[in-house]
KEMAR-423824 format. One line per 2 residues: number of its first residue (from 1); their letters; for each residue x negated, y negated, z of C-alpha. Coordinates in Angstrom, 1 decimal, always signed. Each point is the difference from the previous one (the first is absolute). Layout:
BEGIN
NUM> a> X:Y:Z | ... .
This chain:
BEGIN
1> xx> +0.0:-32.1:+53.5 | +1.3:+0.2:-3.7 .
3> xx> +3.6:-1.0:-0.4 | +2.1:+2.5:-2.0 .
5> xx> +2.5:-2.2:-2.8 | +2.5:+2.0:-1.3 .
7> xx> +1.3:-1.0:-3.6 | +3.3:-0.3:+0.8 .
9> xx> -0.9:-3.1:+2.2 | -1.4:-1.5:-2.7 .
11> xx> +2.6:+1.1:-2.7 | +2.2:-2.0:+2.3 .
13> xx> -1.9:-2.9:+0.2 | -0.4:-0.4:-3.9 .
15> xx> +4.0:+0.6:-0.4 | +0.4:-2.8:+2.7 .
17> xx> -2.4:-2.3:-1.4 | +1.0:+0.2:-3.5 .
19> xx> +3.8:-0.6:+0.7 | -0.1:-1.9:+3.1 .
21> xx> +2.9:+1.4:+1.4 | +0.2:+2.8:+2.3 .
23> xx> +3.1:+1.3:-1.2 | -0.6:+0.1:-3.2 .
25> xx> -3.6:+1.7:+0.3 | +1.9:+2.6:+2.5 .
27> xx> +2.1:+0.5:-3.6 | -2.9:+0.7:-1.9 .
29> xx> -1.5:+2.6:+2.0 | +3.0:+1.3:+1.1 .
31> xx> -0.7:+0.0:+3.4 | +2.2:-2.0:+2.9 .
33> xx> -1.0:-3.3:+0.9 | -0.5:+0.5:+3.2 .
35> xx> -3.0:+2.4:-0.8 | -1.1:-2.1:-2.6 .
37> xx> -0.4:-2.3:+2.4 | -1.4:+1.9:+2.4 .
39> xx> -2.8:+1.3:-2.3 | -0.4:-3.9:-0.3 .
41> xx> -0.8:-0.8:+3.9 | -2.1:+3.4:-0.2 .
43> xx> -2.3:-1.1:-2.9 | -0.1:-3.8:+1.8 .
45> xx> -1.3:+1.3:+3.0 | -2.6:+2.6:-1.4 .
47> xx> -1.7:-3.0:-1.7 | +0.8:-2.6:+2.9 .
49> xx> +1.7:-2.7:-1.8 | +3.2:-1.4:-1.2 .
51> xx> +0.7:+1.1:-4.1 | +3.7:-1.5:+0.0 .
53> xx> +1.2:-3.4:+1.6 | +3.7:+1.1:+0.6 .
55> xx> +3.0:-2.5:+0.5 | +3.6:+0.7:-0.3 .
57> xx> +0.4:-1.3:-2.9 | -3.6:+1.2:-2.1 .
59> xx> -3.4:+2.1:+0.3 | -3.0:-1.3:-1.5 .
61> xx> -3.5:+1.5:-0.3 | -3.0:-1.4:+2.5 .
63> xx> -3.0:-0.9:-0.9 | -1.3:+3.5:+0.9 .
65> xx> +2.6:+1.5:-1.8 | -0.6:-1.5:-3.2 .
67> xx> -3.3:+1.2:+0.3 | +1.0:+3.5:+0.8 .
69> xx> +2.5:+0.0:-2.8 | -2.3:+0.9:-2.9 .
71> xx> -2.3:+2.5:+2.0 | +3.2:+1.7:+0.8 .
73> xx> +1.0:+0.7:-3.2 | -3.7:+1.0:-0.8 .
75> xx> -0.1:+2.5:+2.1 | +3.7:+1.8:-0.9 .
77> xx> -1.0:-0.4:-3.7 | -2.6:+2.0:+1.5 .
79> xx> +1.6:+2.5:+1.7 | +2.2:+0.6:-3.3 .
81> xx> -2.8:+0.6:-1.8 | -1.5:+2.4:+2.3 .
83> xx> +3.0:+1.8:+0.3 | +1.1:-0.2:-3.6 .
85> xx> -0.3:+3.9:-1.9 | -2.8:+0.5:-1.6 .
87> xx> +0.0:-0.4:-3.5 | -0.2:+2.6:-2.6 .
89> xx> -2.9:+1.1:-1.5 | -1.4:+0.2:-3.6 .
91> xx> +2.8:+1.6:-2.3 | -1.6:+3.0:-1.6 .
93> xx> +1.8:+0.2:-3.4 | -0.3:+2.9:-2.3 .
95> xx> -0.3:-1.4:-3.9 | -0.7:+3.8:-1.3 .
97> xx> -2.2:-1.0:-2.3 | -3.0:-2.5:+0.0 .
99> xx> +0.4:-0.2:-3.7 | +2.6:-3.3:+0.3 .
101> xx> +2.1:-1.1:-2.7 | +2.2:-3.2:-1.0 .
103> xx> +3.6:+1.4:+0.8 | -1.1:+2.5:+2.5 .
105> xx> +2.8:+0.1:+2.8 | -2.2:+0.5:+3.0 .
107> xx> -2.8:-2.6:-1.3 | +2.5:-2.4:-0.8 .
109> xx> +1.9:+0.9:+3.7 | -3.1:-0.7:+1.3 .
111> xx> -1.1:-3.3:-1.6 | +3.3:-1.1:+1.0 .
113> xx> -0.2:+0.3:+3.3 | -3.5:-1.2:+0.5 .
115> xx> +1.2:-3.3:-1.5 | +3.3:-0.4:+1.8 .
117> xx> -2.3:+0.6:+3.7 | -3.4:-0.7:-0.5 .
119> xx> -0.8:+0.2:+3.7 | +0.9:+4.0:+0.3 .
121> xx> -2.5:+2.4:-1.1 | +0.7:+2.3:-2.7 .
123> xx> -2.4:+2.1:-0.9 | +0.0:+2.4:-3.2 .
125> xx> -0.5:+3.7:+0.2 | -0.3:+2.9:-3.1 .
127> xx> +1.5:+3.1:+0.7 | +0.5:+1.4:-3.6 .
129> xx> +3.7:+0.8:+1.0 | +2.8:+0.0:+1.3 .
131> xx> -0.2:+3.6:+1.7 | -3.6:-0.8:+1.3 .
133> xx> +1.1:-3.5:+1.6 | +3.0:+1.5:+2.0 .
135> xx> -2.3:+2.2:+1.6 | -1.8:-3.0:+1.1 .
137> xx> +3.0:-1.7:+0.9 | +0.7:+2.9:+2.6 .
139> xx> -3.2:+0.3:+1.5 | +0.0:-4.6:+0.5 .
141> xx> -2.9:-0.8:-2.3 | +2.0:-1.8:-2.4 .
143> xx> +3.0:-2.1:+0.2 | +1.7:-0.4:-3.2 .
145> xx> +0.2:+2.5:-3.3 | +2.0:+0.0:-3.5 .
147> xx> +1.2:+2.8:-2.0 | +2.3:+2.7:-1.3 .
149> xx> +1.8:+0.5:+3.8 | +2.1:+2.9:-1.8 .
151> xx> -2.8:+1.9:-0.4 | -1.5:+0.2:+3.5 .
153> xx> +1.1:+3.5:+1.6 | +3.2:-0.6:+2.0 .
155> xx> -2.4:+0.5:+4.0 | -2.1:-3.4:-1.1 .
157> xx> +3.3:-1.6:-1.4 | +1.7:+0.4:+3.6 .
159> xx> -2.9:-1.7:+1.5 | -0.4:-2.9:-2.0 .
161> xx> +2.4:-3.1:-1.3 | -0.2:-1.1:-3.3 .
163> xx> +2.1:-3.2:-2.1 | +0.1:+0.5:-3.3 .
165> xx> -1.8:-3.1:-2.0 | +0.1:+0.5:-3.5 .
167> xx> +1.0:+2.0:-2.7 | -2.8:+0.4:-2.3 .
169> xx> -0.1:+1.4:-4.1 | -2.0:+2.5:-0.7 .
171> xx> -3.0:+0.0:-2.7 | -3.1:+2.2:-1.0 .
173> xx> -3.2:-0.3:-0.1 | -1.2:+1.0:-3.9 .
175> xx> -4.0:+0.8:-0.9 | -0.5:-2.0:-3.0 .
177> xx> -0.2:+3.3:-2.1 | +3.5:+1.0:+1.0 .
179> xx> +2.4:+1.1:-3.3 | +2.4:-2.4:+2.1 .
181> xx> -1.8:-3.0:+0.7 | +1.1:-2.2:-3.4 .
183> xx> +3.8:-0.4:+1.6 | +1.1:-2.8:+1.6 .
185> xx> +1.7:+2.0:+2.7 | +0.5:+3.8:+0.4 .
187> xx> +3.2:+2.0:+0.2 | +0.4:+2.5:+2.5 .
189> xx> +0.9:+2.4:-2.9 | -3.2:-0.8:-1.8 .
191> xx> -2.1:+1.8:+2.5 | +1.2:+3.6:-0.6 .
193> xx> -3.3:+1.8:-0.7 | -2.1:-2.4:+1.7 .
195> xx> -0.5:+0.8:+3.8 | +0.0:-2.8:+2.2 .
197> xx> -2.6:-1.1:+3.2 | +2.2:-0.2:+3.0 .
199> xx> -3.1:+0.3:+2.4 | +1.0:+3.6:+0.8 .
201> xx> -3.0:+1.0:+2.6 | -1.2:-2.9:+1.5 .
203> xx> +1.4:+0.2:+3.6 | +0.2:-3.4:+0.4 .
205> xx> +3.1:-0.9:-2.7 | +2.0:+2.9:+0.9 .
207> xx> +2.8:-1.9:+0.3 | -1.0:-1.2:-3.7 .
209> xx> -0.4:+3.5:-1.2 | +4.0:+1.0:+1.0 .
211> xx> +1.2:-3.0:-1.3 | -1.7:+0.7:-3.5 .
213> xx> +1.2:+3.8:+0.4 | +3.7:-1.2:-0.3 .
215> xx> -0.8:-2.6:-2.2 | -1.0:+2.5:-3.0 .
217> xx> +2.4:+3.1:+1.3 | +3.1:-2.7:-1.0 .
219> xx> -1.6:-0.5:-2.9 | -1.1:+3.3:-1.3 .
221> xx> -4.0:-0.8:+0.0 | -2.9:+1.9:+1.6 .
223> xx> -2.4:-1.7:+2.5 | -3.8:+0.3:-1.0 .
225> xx> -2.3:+2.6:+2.3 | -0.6:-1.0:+3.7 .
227> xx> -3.6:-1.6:+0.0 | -2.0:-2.6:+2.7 .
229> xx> +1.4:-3.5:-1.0 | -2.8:-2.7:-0.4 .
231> xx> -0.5:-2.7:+2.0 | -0.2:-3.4:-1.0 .
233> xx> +0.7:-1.7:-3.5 | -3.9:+1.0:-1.8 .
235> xx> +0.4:+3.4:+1.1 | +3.9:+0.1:-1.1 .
237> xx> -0.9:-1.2:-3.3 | -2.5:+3.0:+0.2 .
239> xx> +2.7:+2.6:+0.8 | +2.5:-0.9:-2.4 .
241> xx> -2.6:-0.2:-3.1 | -1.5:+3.4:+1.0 .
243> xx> +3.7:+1.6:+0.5 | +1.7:-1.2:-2.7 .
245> xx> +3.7:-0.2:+2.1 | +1.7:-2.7:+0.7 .
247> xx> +0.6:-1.0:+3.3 | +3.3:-0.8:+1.8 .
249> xx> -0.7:-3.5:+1.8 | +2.0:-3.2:+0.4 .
251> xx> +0.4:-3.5:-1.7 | -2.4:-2.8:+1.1 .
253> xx> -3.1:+1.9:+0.3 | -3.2:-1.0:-1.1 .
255> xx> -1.8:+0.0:-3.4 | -2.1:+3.0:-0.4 .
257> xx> -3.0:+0.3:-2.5 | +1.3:+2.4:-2.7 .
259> xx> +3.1:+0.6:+1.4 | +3.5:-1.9:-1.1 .
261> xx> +3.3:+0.3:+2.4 | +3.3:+0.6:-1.8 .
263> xx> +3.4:-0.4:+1.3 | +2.0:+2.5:+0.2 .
265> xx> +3.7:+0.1:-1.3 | +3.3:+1.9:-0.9 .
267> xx> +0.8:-0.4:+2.7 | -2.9:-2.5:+2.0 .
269> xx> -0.4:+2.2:+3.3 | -0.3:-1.6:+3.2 .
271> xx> -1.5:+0.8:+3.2 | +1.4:-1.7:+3.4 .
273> xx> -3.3:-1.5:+1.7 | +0.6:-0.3:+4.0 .
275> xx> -2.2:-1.5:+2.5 | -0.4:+2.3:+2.7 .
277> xx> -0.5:-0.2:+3.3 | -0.5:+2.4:+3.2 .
279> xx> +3.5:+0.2:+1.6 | +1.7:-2.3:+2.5 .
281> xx> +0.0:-3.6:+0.2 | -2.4:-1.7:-2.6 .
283> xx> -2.9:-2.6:+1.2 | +0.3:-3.1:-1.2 .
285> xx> -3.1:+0.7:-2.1 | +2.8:+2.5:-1.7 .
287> xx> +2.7:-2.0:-0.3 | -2.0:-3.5:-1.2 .
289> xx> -0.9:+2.9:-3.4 | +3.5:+1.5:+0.2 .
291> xx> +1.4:-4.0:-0.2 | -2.4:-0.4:-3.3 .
293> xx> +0.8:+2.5:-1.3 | +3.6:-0.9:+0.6 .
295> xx> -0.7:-3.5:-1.7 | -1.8:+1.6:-2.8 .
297> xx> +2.7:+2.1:-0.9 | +3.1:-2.5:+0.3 .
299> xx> -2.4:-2.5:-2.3 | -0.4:+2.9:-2.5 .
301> xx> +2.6:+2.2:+0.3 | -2.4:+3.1:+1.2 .
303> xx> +2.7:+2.0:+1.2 | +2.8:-0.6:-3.5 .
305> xx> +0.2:+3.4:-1.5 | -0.2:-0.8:-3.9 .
307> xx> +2.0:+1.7:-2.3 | -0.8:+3.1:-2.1 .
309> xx> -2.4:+1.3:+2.9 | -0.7:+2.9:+2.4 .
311> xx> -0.6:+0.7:+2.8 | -0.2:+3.3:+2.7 .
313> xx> +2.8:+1.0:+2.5 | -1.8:-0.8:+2.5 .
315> xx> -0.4:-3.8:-1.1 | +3.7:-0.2:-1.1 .
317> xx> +1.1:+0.8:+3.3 | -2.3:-2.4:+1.9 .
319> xx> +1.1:-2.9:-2.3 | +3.5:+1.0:+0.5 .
321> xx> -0.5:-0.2:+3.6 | -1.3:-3.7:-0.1 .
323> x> +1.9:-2.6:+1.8 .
C-alpha cells in the first residue's frame, strides 16, 4: 500500500537538518516546536528509521538521514517548480513600421531590451500605426505598441495605459525634385504653399493623421489630399517621387533612394512617443521595455523639452503631469 508524504514533513526535516536545532528550525518555519517535532516522529516512522540522534544537549543527523537529506530538498525544489506561475509568453511588440532606422524609439526600445534579458522572447510585429496596433492591443494579439497616444479617440484611451518615452523632432521626407530640398533644415514658415503628407487616409496612422492636422492648423499650412500610404521604404520612395509632397515623418528614419529628410525648425516640433499598453497591471514582458525605455531616456535625455519648440495641448499637459 503506497504511503502518502506530505511536504510539510519533509520541509521540516530539511529546516531541522540544516540548523540542527529544533528550536531554531520551529523559527524558520514559524511553526511551534512541538509540531515541528511532531512532523519529525511522523516522517521517522513512515520510513521506519531514526533521522535524528537527540540528546539534551544536541541533534545530529543518522546515517539515514544524511542520505535523505539531499533527496528531500530534490523533491521540494520540485514541488516549487511545479507550482511556480507559469511564465509569460512571447512579448508581441508593435514596431509600426518594418522599415527600421538608427534612432528609431521602438527599434531602439526593443534592441534594448533583448540585450538586457536575452532569455525572454520578444518578438517584433508591423502594424503601420499606432491607431491600427491599439486595436490589436484590445482584442490580445499584441502586447506592446508606440505612438502619438493623444491622438487615439478618448473610448481606446480609457482602455489602454501608456508612459510616455520620448519626445521626438519632427522632419520631412523631400523627393529629390522638391523646390525645398537644397536647405539644410526647413522652417515651418517655409512651407506655406506647399501641402504637406500627413498620411491622411490610411486607417492604420489615424492617430498620425490628427497629430499632423494640428501640427499645420498652428502653423497656418494645408495638409496634402488624403491618398493610400505605401508600404515599405521601395514603395515610399515610389510615392513621394510620383506626388511631389513632402511628407511629415520623424528624425532617425532610414535612407530612402531619391528622397532626402530635412529637419524641421522655427520652432523644432515635437511629438510625445508613449509605449502603450492594454490597461491594468503590466507583464513583466511590459515593464522589462517600459525599464529600457526608461534607461534610454535618463542616458539621453528623451524626455528634456528643448528650447524654441512645440508641441500640442494635449502633449503639454501629459508632460506637465509627469512625476
Amino acid at each position: 500500500m503506497p504511503v502518502d508524504l506530505h511536504p510539510r514533513l519533509l520541509r521540516g526535516f530539511v529546516a531541522t537538518a540544516e540548523t540542527l536545532h529544533f528550536g531554531q528550525a520551529a523559527a524558520h518555519l514559524h511553526v511551534a516546536q512541538q509540531a515541528l517535532s511532531r512532523d519529525v516522529r511522523t516522517l521517522e516512522r513512515l520510513l521506519g528509521r531514526p533521522l535524528f540522534t537527540r540528546t539534551t544537549r544536541s541533534v545530529a543527523l543518522t546515517p539515514a538521514g544524511e542520505r535523505l537529506l539531499p533527496q528531500a530538498r530534490r523533491l521540494l525544489a520540485l514541488q516549487e517548480e511545479m507550482l511556480a506561475p507559469p511564465p509569460d509568453g512571447a512579448v508581441l511588440v508593435d514596431l509600426n513600421s518594418a522599415v527600421s532606422g538608427e534612432d528609431l524609439t521602438p527599434d531602439r526600445i526593443l534592441a534594448a531590451a533583448r540585450t538586457a534579458a536575452p532569455g525572454v522572447e520578444l518578438l517584433a510585429r508591423y502594424h503601420g500605426g499606432l491607431a491600427a496596433g491599439a486595436r490589436e492591443l484590445l482584442a490580445g494579439r499584441l502586447d506592446v505598441s508606440f505612438g502619438w497616444f493623444g491622438g487615439l479617440p478618448a473610448a481606446l484611451r480609457e482602455r489602454l495605459g501608456q508612459r510616455p518615452v520620448r519626445l521626438e523632432p519632427l522632419a520631412l521626407l523631400l523627393p529629390r525634385g522638391h523646390p525645398l530640398v537644397d536647405r539644410a533644415a526647413i522652417r515651418l514658415a517655409d512651407l506655406a504653399g506647399h501641402p504637406v503628407d500627413i498620411c491622411a487616409g490610411n486607417p492604420a496612422t489615424t492617430e498620425w493623421t490628427e497629430f499632423g492636422e494640428q501640427l499645420l492648423a498652428a502653423h497656418g499650412l494645408t495638409a496634402a489630399a488624403p491618398s493610400p500610404g505605401p508600404v515599405g521604404a521601395t514603395e515610399t520612395a515610389r510615392y513621394l517621387a510620383q506626388r511631389g509632397n513632402p511628407m511629415l515623418t520623424t528624425m532617425g528614419g532610414p535612407e530612402l533612394s531619391g528622397v532626402v529628410t530635412r529637419a524641421l525648425v522655427d520652432p523644432v516640433p515635437l511629438t510625445l512617443v508613449s509605449l502603450v499598453h492594454r490597461a491594468g497591471p503590466p507583464s513583466s514582458g511590459v515593464r522589462l521595455l517600459a525599464d529600457c525605455a526608461a534607461e534610454l531616456g535618463a542616458g539621453e535625455g528623451w524626455l528634456v523639452r528643448p528650447p524654441a519648440s512645440w508641441l500640442t495641448a494635449w502633449d503639454e499637459r501629459l508632460l506637465a503631469a509627469r512625476p
